[in-house]
One Martini backbone bead per residue (centre of mass of N, CA, C, O) as a GRO file, in nm:
protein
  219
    1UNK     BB    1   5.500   8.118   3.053
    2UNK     BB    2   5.233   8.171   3.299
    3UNK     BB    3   4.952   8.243   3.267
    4UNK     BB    4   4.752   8.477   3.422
    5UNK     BB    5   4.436   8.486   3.560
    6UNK     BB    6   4.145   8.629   3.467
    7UNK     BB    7   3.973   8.837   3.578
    8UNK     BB    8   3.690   8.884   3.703
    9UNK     BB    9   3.440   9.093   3.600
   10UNK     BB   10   3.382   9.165   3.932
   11UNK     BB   11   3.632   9.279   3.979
   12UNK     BB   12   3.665   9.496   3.775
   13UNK     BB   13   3.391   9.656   3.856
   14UNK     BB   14   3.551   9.744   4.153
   15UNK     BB   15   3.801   9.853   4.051
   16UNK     BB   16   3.698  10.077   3.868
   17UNK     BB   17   3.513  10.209   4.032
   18UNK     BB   18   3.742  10.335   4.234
   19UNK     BB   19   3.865  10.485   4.081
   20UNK     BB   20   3.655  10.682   3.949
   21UNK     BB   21   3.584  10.778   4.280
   22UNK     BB   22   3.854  10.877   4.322
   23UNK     BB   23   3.877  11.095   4.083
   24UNK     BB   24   3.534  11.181   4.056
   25UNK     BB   25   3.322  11.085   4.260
   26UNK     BB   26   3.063  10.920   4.314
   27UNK     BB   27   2.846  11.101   4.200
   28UNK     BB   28   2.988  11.121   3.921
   29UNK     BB   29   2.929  10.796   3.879
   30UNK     BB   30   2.765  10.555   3.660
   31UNK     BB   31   2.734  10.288   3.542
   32UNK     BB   32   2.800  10.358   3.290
   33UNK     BB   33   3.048  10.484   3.285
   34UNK     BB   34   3.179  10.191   3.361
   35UNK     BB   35   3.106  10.025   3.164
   36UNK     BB   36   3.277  10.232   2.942
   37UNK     BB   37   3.529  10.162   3.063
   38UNK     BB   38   3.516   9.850   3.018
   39UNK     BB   39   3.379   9.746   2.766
   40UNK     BB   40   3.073   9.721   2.837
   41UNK     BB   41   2.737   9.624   2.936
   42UNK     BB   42   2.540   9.710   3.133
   43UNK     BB   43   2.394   9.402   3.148
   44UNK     BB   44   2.707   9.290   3.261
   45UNK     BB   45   2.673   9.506   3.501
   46UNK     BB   46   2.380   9.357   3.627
   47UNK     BB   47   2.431   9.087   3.701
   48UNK     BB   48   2.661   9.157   3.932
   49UNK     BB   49   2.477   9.436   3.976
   50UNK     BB   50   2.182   9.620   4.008
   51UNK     BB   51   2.407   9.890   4.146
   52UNK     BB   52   2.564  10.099   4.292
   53UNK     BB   53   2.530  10.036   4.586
   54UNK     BB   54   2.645   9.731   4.554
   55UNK     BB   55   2.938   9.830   4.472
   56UNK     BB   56   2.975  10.026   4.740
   57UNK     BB   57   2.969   9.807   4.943
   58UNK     BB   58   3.181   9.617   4.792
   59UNK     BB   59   3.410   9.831   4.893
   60UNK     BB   60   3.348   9.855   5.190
   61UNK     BB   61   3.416   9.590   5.307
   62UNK     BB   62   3.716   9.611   5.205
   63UNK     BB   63   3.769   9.854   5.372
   64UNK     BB   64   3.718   9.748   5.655
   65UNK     BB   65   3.937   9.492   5.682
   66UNK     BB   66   4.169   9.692   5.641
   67UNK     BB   67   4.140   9.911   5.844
   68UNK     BB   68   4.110   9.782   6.113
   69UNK     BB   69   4.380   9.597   6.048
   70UNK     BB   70   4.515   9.923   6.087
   71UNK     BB   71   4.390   9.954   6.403
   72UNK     BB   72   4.554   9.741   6.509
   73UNK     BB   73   4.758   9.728   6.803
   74UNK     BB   74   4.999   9.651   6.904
   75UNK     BB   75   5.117   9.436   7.254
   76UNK     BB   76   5.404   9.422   7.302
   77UNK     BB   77   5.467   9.735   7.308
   78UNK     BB   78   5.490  10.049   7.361
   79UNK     BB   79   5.432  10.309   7.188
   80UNK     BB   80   5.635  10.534   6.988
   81UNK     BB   81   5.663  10.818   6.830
   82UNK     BB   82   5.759  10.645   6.557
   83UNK     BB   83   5.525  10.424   6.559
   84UNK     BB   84   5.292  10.642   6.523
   85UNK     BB   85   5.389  10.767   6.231
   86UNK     BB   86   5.376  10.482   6.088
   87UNK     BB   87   5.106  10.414   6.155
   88UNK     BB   88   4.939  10.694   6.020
   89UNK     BB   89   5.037  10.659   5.720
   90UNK     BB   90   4.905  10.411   5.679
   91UNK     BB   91   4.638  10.515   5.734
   92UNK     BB   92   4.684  10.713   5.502
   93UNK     BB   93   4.705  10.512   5.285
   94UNK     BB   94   4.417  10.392   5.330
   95UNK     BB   95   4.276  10.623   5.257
   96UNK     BB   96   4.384  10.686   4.985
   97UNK     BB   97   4.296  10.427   4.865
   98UNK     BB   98   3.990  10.542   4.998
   99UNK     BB   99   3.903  10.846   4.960
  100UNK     BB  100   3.635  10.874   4.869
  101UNK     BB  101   3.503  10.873   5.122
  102UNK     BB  102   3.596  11.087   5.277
  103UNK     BB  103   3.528  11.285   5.109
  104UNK     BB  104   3.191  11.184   5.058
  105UNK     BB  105   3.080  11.120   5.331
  106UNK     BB  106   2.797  11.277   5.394
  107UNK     BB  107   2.641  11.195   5.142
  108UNK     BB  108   2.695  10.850   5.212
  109UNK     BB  109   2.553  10.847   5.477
  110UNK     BB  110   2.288  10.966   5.419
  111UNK     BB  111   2.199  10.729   5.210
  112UNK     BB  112   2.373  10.487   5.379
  113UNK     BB  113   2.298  10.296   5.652
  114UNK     BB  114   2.532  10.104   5.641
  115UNK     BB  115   2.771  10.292   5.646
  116UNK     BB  116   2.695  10.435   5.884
  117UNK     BB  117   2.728  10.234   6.105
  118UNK     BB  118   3.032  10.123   5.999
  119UNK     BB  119   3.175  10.388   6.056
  120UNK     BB  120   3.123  10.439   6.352
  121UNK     BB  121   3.310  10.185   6.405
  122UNK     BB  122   3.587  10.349   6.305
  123UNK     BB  123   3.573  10.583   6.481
  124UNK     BB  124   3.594  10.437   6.744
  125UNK     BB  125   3.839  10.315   6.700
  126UNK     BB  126   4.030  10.535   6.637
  127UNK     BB  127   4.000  10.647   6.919
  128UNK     BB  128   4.111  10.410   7.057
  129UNK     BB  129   4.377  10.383   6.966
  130UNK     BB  130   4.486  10.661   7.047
  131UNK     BB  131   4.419  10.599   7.346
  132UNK     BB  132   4.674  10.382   7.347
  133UNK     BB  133   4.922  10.546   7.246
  134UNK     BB  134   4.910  10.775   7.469
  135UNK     BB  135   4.898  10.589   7.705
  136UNK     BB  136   5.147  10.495   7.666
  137UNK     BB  137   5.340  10.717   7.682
  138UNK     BB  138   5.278  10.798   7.968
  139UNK     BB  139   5.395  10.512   8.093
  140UNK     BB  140   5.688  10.607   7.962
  141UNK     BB  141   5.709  10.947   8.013
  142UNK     BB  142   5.665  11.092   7.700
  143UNK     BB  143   5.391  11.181   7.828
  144UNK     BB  144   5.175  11.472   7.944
  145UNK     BB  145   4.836  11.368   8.079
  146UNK     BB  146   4.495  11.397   8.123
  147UNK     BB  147   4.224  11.232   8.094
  148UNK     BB  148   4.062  11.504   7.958
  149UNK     BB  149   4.327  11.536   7.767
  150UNK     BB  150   4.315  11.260   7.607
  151UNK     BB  151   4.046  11.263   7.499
  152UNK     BB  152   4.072  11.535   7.319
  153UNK     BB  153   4.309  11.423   7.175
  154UNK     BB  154   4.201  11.173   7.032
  155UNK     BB  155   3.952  11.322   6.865
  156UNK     BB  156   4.113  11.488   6.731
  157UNK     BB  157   4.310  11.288   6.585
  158UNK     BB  158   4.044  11.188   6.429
  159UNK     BB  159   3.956  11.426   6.271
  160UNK     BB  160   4.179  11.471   6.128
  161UNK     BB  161   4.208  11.174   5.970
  162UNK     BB  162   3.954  11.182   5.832
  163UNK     BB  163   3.894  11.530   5.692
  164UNK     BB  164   4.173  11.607   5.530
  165UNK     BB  165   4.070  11.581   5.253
  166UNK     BB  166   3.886  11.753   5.267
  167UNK     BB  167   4.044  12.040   5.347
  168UNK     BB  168   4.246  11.989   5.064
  169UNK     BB  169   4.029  12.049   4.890
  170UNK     BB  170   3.885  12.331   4.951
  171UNK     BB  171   4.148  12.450   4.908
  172UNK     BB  172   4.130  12.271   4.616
  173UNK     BB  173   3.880  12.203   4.387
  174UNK     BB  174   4.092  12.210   4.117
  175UNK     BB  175   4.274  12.043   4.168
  176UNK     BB  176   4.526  11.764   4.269
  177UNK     BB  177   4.534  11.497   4.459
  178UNK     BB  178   4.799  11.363   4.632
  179UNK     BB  179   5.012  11.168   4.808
  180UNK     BB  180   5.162  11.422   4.951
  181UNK     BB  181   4.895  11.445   5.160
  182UNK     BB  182   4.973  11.295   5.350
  183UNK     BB  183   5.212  11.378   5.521
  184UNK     BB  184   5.052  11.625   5.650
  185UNK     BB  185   4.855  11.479   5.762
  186UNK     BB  186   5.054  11.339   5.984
  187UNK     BB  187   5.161  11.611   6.095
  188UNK     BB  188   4.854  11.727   6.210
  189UNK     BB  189   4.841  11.506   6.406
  190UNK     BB  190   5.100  11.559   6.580
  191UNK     BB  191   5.073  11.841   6.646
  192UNK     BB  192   4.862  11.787   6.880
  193UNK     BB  193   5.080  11.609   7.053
  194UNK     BB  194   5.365  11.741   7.113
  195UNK     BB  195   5.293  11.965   7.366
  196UNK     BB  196   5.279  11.683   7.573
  197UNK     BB  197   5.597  11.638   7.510
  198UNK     BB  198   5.869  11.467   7.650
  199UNK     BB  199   6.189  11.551   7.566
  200UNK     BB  200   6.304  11.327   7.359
  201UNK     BB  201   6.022  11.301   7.191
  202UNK     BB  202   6.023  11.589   7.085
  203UNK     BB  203   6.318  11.574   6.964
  204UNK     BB  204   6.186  11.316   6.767
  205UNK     BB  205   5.970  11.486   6.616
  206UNK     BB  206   6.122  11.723   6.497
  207UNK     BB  207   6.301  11.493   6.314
  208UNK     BB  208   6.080  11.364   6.138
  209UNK     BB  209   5.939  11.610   6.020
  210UNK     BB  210   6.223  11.684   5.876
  211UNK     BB  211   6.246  11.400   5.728
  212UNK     BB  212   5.963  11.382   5.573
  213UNK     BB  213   5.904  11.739   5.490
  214UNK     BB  214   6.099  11.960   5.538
  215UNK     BB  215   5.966  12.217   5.285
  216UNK     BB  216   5.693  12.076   5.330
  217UNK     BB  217   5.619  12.190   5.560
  218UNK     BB  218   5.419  12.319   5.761
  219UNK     BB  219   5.306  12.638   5.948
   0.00000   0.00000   0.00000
């Protein structure tokens, strides 16, 4: 049997590092930190990174290129109601595995010019995305809302989706945040959406929460 070849060190140093990063938060650890996790050398991980924000930077490329492509929008046809729920999964599977950044947006924002400018680009986007599968609906029938209200929810619906796991830590911030919180915030977004929905959407939108979430649904 063919053996493997092995990752680069340079992989394992962006691998390991998401990983601490987003167990225990970006600010708490430390290149030292990642080095012990790997049983290298400090000077082995400096060779490949001069510092933790240049690893920060390289996981962040890697996170923009994922994201983007899952907030592109199909163009074959309007998208319905379970499109929007299949859609909306994915993009919180993508924020859960780089979660830190989520957790810790304000204060990596803050720190670091190059995260702020190129997340506002992502932020755009998802604005721009929601507004695009709701104006389906509403072409479709399937949805009413009128421009200001299209605005303001598509604003709401990329807040709940940027924020859920901030909102999700503080309500416990002594627990451990698990991939089933992706499913709650997926329907938090959606219920944005509900009020709006018309007819069989509306009674296809309460099959799929009770499909999704059944007796774990929010109240």
């Amino acid at each position: 049997m063919e053996k493997k070849p092995k990752r680069r060190t340079r992989e394992r140093i962006i691998e390991t590092s998401l990983r601490l990063f987003n167990d225990f938060g970006e600010p708490n650890v430390t290149t030292t930190v990642i080095a012990d996790e790997m049983n290298i050398s400090p000077g082995n991980l400096y060779y490949h990174f001069n510092n933790k924000d240049e690893i920060l930077e390289s996981i962040f490329t890697v996170f923009e290129r994922e994201i983007e492509d899952t907030l592109a929008v199909p163009t074959r046809r309007p998208a319905d109601v379970e499109d929007i729920w299949l859609f909306l999964h994915l993009l919180f599977e993508k924020i859960w595995q780089y979660r830190f950044f989520y957790r810790d947006l304000n204060d990596l924002l803050t720190r670091n010019r190059l995260l702020e400018i190129h997340f506002q680009r992502i932020l755009a986007h998802k604005v721009r995305t929601a507004k695009t599968l709701c104006e389906g609906l509403v072409s479709a029938g399937a949805m009413r809302a009128n421009t200001g209200e299209l605005r303001a929810l598509t604003i709401n619906m990329t807040v709940i989706a940027t924020y859920w796991l901030s909102f999700e830590y503080v309500r416990d911030p002594r627990g451990r945040l698990d991939s089933d919180h992706i499913g709650c915030g997926v329907y938090q977004v959606m219920a944005m959406v509900s009020p709006f929905l018309l007819g069989e959407s509306k009674k296809l939108l309460e099959k799929l929460s009770q499909e999704y979430l059944g007796a774990e649904r929010p109240a």
